[in-house]
N, C-alpha and C positions, 0 to 999 in steps of 0.2 A: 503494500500500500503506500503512496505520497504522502508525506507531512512536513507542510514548510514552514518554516522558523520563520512566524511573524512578529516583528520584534517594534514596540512601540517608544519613540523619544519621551527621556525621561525629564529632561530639564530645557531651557533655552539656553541657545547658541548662540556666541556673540558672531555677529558677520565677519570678524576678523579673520575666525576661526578657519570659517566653511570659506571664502575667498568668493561669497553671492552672496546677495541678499537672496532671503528665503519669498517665495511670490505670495503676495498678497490673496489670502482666500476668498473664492468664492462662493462657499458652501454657507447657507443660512447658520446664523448661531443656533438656533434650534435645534439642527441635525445634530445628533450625539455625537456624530465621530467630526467634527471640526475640530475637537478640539483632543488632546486627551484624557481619559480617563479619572476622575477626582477618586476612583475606589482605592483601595487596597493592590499595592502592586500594576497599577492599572486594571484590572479588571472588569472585564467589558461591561456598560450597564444593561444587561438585555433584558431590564424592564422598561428601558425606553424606546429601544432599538426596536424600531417597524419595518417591514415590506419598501415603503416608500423611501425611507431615505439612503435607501442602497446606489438606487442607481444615480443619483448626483453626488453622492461621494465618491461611488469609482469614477464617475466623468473627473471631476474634481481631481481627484487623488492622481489619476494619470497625469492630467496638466500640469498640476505643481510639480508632480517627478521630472516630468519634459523639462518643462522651464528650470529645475533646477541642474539636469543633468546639461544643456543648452548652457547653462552659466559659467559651469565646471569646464565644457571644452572650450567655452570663446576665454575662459580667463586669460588676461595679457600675462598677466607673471608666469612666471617660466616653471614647469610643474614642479609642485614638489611631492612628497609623502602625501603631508597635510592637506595641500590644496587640490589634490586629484583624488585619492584613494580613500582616505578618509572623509572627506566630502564628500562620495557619490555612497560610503557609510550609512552616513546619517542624513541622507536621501529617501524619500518616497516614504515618510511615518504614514501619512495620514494613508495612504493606499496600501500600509502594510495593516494599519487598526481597520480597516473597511472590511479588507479579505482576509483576516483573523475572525471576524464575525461571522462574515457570510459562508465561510468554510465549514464554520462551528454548525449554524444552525442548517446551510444545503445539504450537509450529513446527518444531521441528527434529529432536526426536527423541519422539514421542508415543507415547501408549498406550490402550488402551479404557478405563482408568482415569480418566487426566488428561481424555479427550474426552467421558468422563460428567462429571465433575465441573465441568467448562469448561458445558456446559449445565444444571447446575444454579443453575450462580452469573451467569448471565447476569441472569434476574429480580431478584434480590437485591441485584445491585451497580447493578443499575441505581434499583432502590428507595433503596439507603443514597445513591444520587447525589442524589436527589431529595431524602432528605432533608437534606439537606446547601444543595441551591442553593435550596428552598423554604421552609427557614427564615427569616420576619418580622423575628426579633431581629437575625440574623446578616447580614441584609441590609438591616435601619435601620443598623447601625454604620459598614456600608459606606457607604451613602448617605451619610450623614453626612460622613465624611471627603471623598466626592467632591464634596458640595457644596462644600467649601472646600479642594479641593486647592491652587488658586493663592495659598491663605495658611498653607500648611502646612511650605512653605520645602523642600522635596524635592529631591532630584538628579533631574535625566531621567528616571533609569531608574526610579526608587521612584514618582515619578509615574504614568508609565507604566504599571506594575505595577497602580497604583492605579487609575486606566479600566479595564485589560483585567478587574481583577475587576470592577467595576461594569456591565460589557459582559456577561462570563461570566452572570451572576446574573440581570441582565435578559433575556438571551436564555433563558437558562431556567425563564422566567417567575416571577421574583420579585416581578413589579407585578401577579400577576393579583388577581382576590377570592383568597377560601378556596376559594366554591366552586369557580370555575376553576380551581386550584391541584388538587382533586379531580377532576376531568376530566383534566386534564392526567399525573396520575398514575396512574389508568386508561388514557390512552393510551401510557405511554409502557410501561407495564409489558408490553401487546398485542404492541407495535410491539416491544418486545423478542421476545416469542418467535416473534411469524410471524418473524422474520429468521432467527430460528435455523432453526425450521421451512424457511425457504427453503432456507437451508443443507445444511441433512440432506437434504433432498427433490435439489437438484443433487448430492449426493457417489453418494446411494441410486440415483438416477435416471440417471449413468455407468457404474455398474455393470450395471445390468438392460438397458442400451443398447450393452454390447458385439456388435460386428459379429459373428452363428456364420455358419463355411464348412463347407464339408462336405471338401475336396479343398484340397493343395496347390495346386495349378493356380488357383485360384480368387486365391490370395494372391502369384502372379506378380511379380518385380521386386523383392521383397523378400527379404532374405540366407537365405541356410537356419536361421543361429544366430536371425534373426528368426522364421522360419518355426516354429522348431521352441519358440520361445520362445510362438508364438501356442499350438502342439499343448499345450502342458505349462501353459497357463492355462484351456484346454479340458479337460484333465482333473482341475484343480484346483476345477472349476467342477461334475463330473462328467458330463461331456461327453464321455465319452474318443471317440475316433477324431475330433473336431469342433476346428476354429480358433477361438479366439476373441482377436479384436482388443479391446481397451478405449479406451473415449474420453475425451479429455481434455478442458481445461474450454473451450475456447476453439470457436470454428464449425470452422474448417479443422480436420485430420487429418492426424500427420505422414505417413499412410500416405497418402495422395493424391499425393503426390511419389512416391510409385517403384510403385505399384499398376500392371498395364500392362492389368488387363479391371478395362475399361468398367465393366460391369455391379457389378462388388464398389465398385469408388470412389461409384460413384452409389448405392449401397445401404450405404457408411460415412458418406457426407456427410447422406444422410437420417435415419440414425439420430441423427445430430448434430443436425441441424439441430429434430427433433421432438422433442428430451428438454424435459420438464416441462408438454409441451401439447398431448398425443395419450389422455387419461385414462389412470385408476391413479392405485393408491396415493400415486405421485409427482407430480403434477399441480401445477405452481404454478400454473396462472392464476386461480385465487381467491386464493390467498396475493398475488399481484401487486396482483389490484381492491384488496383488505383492506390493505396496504401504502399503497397509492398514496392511499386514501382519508383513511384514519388520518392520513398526514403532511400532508395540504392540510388537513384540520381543524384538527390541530394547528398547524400552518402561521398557522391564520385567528386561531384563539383568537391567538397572541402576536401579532396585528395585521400579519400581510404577506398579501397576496393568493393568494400561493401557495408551493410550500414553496421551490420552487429560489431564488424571490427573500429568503427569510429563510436560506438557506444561503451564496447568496454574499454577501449582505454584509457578511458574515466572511472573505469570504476575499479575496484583492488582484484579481478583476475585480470586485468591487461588487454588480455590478447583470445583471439579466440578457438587459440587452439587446447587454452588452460580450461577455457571453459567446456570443448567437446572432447577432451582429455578425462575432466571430472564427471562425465554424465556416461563417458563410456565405457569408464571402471566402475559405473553400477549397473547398467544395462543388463549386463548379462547375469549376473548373481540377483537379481532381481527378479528378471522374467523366470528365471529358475525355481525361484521360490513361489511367483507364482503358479505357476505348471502344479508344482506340490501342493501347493492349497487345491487349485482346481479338482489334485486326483483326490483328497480327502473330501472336498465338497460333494465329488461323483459316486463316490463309497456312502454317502446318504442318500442322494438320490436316487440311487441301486436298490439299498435298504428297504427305503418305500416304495418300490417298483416303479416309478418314475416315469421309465424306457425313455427314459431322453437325456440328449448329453448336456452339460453346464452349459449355458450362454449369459452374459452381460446382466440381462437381465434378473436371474437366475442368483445371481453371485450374492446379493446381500443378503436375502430372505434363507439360505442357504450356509453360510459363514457362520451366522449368528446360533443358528443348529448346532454346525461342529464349536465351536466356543463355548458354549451348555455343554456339549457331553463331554470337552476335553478338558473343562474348566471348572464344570460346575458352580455357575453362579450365573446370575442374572442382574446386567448393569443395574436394574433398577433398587436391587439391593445395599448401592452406595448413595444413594438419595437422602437420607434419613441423616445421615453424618456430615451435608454437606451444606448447612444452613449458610446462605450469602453471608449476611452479615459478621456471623463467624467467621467464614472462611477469607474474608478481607479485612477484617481489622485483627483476629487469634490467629492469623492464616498468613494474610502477604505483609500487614504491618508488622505484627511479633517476628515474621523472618529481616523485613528489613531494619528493625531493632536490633537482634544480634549481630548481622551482618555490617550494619554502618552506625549504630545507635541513633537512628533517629524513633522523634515519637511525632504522634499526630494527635489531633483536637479539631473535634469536629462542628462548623460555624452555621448560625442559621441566618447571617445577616447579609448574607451578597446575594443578590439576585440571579436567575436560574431560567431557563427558557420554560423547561415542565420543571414541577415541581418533586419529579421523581430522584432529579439529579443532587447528589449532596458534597458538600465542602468540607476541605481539612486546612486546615493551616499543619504545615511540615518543619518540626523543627531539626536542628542540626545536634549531636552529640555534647556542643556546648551549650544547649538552651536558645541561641539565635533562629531565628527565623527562615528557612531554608526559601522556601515555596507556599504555593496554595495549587492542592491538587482537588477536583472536580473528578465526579465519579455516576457516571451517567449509564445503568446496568441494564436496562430493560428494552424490550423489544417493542415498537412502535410502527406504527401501517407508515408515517411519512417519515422514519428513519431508515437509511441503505443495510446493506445487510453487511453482516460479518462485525469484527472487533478493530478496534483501534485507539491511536493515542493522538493527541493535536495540543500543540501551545495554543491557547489566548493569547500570552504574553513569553516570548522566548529573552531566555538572560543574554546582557549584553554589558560589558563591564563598563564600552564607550558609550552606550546610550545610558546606564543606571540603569538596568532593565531588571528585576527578579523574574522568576519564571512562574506562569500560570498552567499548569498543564492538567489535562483532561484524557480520562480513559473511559472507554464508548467498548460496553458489549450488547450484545441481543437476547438476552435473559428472558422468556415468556412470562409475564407477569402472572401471578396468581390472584386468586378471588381474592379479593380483601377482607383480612382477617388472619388468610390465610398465609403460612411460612413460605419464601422463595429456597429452593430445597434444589442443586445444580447436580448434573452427569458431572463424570470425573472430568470428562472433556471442559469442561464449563470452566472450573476448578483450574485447568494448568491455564487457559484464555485468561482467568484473571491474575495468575502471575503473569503470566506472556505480557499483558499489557503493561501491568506497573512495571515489568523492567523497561518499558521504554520508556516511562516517567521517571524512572530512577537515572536514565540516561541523558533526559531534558533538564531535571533537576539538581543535577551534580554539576552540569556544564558551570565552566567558568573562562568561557571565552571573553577576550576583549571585542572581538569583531563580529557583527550579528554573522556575516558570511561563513564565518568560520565554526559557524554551530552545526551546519551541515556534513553528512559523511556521506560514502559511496553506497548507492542502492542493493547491493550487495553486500551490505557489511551491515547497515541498520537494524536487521534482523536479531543480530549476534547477543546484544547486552539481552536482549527480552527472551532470547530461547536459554540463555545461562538459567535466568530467575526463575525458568521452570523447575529447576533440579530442585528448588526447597522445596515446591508443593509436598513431596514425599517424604523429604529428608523426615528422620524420626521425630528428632525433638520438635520439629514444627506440625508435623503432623499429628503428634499426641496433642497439643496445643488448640488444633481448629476441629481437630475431625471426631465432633460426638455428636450424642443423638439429639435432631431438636426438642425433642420431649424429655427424655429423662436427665440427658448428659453423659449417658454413658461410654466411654471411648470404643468406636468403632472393632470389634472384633480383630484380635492379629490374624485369623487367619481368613477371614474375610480378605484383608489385606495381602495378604500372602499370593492370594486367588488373582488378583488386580495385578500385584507384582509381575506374577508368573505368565500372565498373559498378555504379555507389555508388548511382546515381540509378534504375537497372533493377528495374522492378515496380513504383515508388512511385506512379503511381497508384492499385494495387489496396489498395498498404498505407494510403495513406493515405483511401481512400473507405471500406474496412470499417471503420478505427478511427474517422470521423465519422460511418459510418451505427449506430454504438452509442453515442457521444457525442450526436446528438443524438436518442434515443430517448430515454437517460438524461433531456435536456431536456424533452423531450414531456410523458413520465410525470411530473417534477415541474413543470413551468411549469403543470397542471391546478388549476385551484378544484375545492372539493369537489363542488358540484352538475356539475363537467363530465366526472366518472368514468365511464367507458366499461365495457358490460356485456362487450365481447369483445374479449378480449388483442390476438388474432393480426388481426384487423379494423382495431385500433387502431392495430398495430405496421404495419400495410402501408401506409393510411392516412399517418401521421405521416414516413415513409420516401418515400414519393410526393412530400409536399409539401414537403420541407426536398430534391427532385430527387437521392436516392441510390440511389431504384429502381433500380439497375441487375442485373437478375436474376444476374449470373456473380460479380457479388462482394455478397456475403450480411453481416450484420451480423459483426464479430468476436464480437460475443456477441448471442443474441439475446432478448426479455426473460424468457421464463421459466428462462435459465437466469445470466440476468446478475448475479452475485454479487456484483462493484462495488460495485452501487448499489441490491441490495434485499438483500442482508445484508453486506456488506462497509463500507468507510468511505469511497466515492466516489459515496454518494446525491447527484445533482444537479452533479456534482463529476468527471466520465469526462472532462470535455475538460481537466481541469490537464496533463497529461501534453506535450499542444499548446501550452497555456499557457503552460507554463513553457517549453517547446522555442524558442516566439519569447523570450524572453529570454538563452536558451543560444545559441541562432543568432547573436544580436546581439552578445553576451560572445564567443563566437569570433571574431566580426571586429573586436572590441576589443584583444582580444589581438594579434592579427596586423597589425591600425596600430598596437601600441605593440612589436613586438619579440619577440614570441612568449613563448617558454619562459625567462623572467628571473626571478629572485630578486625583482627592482623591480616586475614585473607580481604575482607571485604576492603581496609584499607588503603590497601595495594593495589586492589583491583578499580578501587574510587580513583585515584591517585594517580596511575600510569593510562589506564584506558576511558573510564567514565567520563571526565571531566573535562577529557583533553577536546574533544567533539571532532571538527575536521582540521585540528592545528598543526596536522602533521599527516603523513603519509599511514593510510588507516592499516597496513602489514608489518611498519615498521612500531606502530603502537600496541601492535599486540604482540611483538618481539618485547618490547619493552615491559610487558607485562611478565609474560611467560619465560623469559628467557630463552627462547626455540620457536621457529616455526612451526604451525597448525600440522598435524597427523590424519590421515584420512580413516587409519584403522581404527578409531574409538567411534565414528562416524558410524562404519560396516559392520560391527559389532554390536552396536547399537540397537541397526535395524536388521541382526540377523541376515548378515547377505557377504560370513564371510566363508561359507560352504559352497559349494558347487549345488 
């Protein structure tokens, strides 16, 4: 997932400073975001915050940027540090406080308002981007100082700073001609809206691809509150007497797990599996060719062969042969493992006389079978142990108590978009003030799906910034009255997220830019913070019953342990047979653009050996969001990426002691804090003393057999 460090000014600047006067605004006083924030930390007020004054604050907030970035490159004084680098710094507040908001609530609590206006300003913003990195002046100044940065007398980090804009600029073609500079802004303006286009097209193309039944019967093994939840979107749809299932974004279907006819599972998995490339309105596989082509053009003009290798050399695998190096030392130990699930899943379906072989469809409802009889338990079994509110304040806070001593307090006085969302003021091991973390659990019809974290307010030591940061899951709210009680799965989601709070909150950058790291490596602090959910002493700590108290059964737990590894072939062969499509489609030069999607996609899956017909891509491409409108174009395998890094920091930990103050402070200290102030490989050298290991990774997910 995207999360951009929107970072708010925290005082006034004398004009000396910034080498412009700051433009005079023209945003009503009324509008909230004219000005900053008077909360706590800045804190957005989103009890004032309307629909309506979005879109003149972004008109606003771009022009002031323009105008001040316009200031920056006609300055007559000769650049310096100060006057170029630092000044285009502490540029664009009021456009970073707008879209710090609009971020907040287009995810979390939206409207047909915000998601028209979110598609009007896609084009736009991406134009005022352009204008911005394809300005000549603004990037001779730059130049300038990076030719002589090793006589400029800099600290690290201003250094630093100082390459990553000269990286920034260059990568977005600030060396082209004019006219390429004109092509390039043609293209990018395209490439903005087929993304969007792709967008609308899979949200449009979910909907018209819900499963219709005719008959209960049909929708077997599913609760009646389910059933009757299917009836009542059936006649929402006007359908009445008719079921209608909806598909979500991903291949699998949570209805595949407890569907028990054949026939409806094999006719929801194809609906899945043919959204965006069965014609219609919705159809992306021209949006895909027109995509895929655009960015290998683009790709050529800024001088790389093709687009995946001009995207990751930004990011910490380099190159992309690191990255289809890594995908194809799991490939095969992967598909292997699944083959052997498969033959165990067919050994049941034999059982019950079946007479039919496993397919796709087949896999979950069937998995979940052998798991009961090789496990003996039933996830629903850990429900009762897993009260939220325990399990995030005796759960992810008590772990991040011994691990870094901080404590939390929880506030009821800042305002909140719903009022499900609740506040902590985070303090530091010396009693200081750390942050203000937001904690938004529950699933909503106008919030996007899946889990996440997002600054309101990103630290910056040049602006005075503290950090506001926010973690977003999709928790099913229960009746009122009633406990919120999570799957294990729920449970590691809310560690997963506070470690990327613990990774916004620890930052102690000087420069907002530098609070950013590489899309491949982001992952890494939040899948570390899974390891406590388990850990013992933190799990005696959260995990009892919400009635009586009682701790959680050991072997209960034993059961959960032992089954940690169960399914991992399947999961891990569908999430590489989408990683490396993601590759495919971008490792293409422009002349090798293929006229047919789904030709291409079998093709490419064949020969990277993931063919395996019973496990289907987790996404497949016309409906892959990721990576043709999302912000993991060329970019699906970080997830993996960074996992070998977490695997490897797990067993750092557990040779040095586990859950200590001395480990977490080392780990605050060398990696945490440092954010993008350095080279993000050589930061976790610094940490580990060695580079990352693949085999804690393969061992991990059981995939170091044949």
């Amino acid at each position: 997932m995207t999360r951009p460090q929107l970072l708010l000014i925290a005082a006034s600047v004398a004009v000396a400073n910034l080498a412009y006067a700051q433009p005079a605004s023209m945003l009503e006083a009324s509008n909230p975001f004219a000005k900053p924030s008077t909360l706590q930390y800045q804190y957005p007020p989103f009890d004032k915050i309307k629909n309506e004054h979005f879109a003149p604050a972004f008109a606003e907030g771009m022009r002031q940027e323009a105008a001040e970035m316009e200031a920056i490159a006609n300055n007559k004084a000769a650049p310096t540090f100060e006057n170029t680098i630092v000044a285009m710094e502490r540029s664009g507040r009021l456009l970073d406080r707008v879209g710090a908001a609009f971020g907040t609530l287009q995810g979390s609590y939206t409207n047909d308002t915000l998601q028209a206006l979110a598609k009007e300003l896609a084009p736009k913003q991406a134009a005022h981007n352009d204008a911005i990195r394809l300005n000549p002046k603004l990037y001779a100044r730059i130049k300038a100082l990076y030719d002589k940065r090793d006589k400029l007398n800099l600290d690290a980090e201003s250094k630093y700073l100082l390459e990553r804009y000269h990286t920034d600029f260059v990568r977005a073609g600030a060396q082209l001609s004019d006219a390429n500079k004109q092509k390039l802004k043609a293209m990018n303006a395209e490439l903005a809206a087929l993304s969007t286009q792709f967008a609308q097209n899979v949200l449009k193309e979910a909907n018209a691809s819900a499963l219709v039944v005719n008959t209960r019967e049909e929708l077997a093994g599913m609760t009646d509150k389910q059933i009757d939840a299917a009836a009542a979107e059936g006649k929402k749809r006007g359908l009445d007497g008719k079921f209608v299932i909806p598909v979500v974004n991903t291949t699998q279907q949570a209805g595949l797990s407890v569907l028990t006819n054949r026939a409806t599972r094999e006719k929801l998995l194809a609906a899945s599996l043919a959204r965006g490339s069965h014609g219609g309105e919705f159809d992306n596989r021209d949006v895909v060719l027109k995509i895929a082509k655009l960015r290998a053009e683009r790709a050529v003009l800024l001088g790389y062969p093709n687009y995946a290798a001009y995207n990751l050399e930004d990011q910490t695998a380099k190159t992309t042969g690191a990255v289809n190096s890594l995908l194809a030392e799991f490939a095969k130990p992967a598909v292997n493992n699944a083959k052997k699930e498969a033959a165990e899943i067919q050994k049941v379906i034999d059982a019950e006389k079946g007479g039919f072989k496993v397919a796709a469809h087949d896999w979950n409802f069937y998995s979940d079978k052998v798991r009961q009889q090789r496990y003996a338990f039933d996830a629903s079994q850990l429900r009762p142990y897993f009260e939220l509110n325990r399990v995030l304040q005796d759960g992810v806070f008590f772990a991040a108590n011994k691990e870094f001593g901080l404590t939390f307090k929880e506030r009821k006085d800042l305002p909140t978009y719903v009022e499900d969302v609740r506040t902590f003021d985070v303090f530091d091991a010396d009693g200081s003030q750390l942050a203000i973390f937001t904690f938004d659990p529950y699933a909503r019809a106008n919030k996007r799906g899946g889990a996440w974290a997002n600054a309101h307010v990103g630290q910056s030591k040049l602006l005075g910034t503290k950090p506001v940061i926010a973690n977003n899951l999709n928790i099913a709210k229960p009746a009122a009255g009633e406990p919120t009680l999570l799957t294990y799965d729920e449970v590691r989601t809310t560690f997963h997220e506070f470690g990327h709070a613990l990774h916004s909150m620890f930052s102690e950058v000087k420069y907002p830019r530098l609070s950013r790291v590489p899309r491949d490596y982001v992952e890494f602090p939040s899948q570390v913070n899974e390891m406590w959910m388990a850990w013992p002493e933190v799990l005696a700590n959260y995990a009892k019953h919400y009635q009586t108290g009682e701790p959680m059964p050991k072997e209960l737990l034993d059961k959960v342990q032992a089954s940690q590894q169960f399914n991992e072939g399947y999961r891990t062969t569908e999430y590489l047979a989408a990683s490396l499509l993601d590759q495919a489609w971008h490792q293409l030069s422009p002349s090798q653009i293929p006229t047919d999607v789904l030709a291409f996609e079998a093709e490419a899956l064949k020969k990277a050996g993931v063919d395996f017909a019973p496990v289907p891509p987790r996404y497949r491409t016309t409906y892959f969001s990721h990576t043709f409108s999302g912000g993991y174009s060329a970019g699906y395998y970080g997830y993996l990426w960074a996992e070998k890094l977490d695997a490897d920091t797990v067993n750092w930990f557990k040779e040095h002691g586990g859950l200590t103050r001395k480990n977490g402070d080392h780990f605050r200290k060398t990696l945490l804090s440092r954010g993008g102030t350095l080279d993000a490989m050589q930061m976790y050298r610094n940490f580990s003393g060695r580079d990352a290991q693949v085999q804690p990774l393969l061992e991990r997910r059981g995939l170091t057999g044949e």
